[in-house]
C-alpha positions, 0 to 999 in steps of 0.5 A: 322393341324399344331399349331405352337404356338409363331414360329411365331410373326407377320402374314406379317414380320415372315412369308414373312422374316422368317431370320429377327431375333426378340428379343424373339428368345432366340436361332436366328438361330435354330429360323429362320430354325425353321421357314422356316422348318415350313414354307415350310411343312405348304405350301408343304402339304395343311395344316391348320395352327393355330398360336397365333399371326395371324389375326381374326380367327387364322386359315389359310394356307401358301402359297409359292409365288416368293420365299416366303411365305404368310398367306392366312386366313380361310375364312369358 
């Protein structure tokens, strides 16, 4: 399981355009590689994703599609 706690503020914008900057990242850059990094692991490897600010129940899984990435929701 990954919990990647604020990395993440948004379930559609941060995750679908991880280098849009927003006003919390205190550092923007290490910000965005923060997030493609976690982004591509949570998708290379299956895992099962906690995050803060993601839709009802706050589990779920990434998925890579045409050179991005989405939230797939745990659906049990």
């Amino acid at each position: 399981m990954l919990v990647w706690s604020d990395a993440f503020l948004h379930s559609v914008v941060s995750i679908q355009r991880p280098e849009w900057h927003a006003d919390l990242d205190d550092e923007k850059e290490q910000a965005v590689e923060t997030r493609k990094r976690l982004l591509k692991m949570a998708a290379d490897h299956p895992l099962l994703v906690a995050g803060y600010h993601m839709p009802f129940p706050g589990l779920g899984h990434i998925e890579q599609v045409d050179g991005t990435f989405r939230w797939l929701p745990a659906t049990s």
